[in-house]
N, C-alpha and C positions, 0 to 999 in steps of 0.2 A: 504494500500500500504506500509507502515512504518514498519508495522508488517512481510506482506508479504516479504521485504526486511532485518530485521534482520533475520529471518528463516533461510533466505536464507546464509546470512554473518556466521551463526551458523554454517551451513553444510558445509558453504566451511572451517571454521576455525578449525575444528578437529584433522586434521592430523600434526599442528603446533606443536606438543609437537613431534615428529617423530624427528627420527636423520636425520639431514641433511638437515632441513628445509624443505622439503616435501612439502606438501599443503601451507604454509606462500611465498615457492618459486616459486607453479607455478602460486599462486594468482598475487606475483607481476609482474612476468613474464608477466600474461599477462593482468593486470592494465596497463603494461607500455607497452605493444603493441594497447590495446584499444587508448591511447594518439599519437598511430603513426598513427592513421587513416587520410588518408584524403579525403576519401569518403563514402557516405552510404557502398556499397558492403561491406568494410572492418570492417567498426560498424555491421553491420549483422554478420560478420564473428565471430567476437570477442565475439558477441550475445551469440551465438552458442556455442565456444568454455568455454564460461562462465556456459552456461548449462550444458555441460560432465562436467566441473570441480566440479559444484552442486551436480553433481548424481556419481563424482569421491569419494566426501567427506562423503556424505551426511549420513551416517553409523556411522560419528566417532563425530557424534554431541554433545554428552553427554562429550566427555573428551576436550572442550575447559576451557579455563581460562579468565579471564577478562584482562588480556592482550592481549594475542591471539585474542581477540572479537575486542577489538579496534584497532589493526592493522588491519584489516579484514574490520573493518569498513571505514577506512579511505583509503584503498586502492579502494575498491568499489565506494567510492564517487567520488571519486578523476575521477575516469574511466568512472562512469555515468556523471560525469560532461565533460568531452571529447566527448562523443559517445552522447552527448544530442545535439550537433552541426549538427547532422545526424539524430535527431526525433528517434534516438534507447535507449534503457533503459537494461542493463542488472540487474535482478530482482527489 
C-alpha cells in the first residue's frame, strides 16, 4: 500500500517543475477541497477527481525532484487524512 501510494504521489508530482505551478497547483487545489468534505458523496468525489489528476500527470513521472516529491507527499496525507473520516482513501 506504501509503495502503491508513493507511485502514485510520483505521477501526480511531475508537472511541478511546469511554469505556473501546474500539477503542484491542482494537487493543492484539491488536497484543500478533499479537507472541505463533509460527507462521504464529497470524499468519493474528490476520490475521483484524484484519479484524473493521476492519469492527468502520470507521463511526467520521471522529471520530479525531491522537493516536488515531498510537497506531493504531504499534500496527499494531509487529504487522506480528511477523506479517512468518510472510510475513503485517495491512493
Amino acid at each position: 500500500m506504501r509503495t502503491a501510494m508513493i507511485l502514485i504521489v510520483l505521477g501526480l508530482a511531475v508537472g511541478a517543475c511546469k511554469k505556473g505551478g501546474g500539477m503542484v497547483g491542482d494537487i493543492e487545489a484539491w488536497g484543500n477541497a478533499s479537507c472541505e468534505c463533509k460527507d462521504k458523496a464529497c470524499a468519493e468525489k474528490q476520490k475521483e477527481e484524484f484519479n484524473k489528476l493521476e492519469s492527468k500527470y502520470h507521463d511526467e513521472l520521471d522529471k520530479m525532484n525531491d522537493e516536488t516529491e515531498k510537497k506531493l507527499d504531504s499534500i496527499l496525507e494531509k487529504a487522506n487524512g480528511c477523506l479517512s473520516k468518510f472510510d475513503v482513501s485517495a491512493g
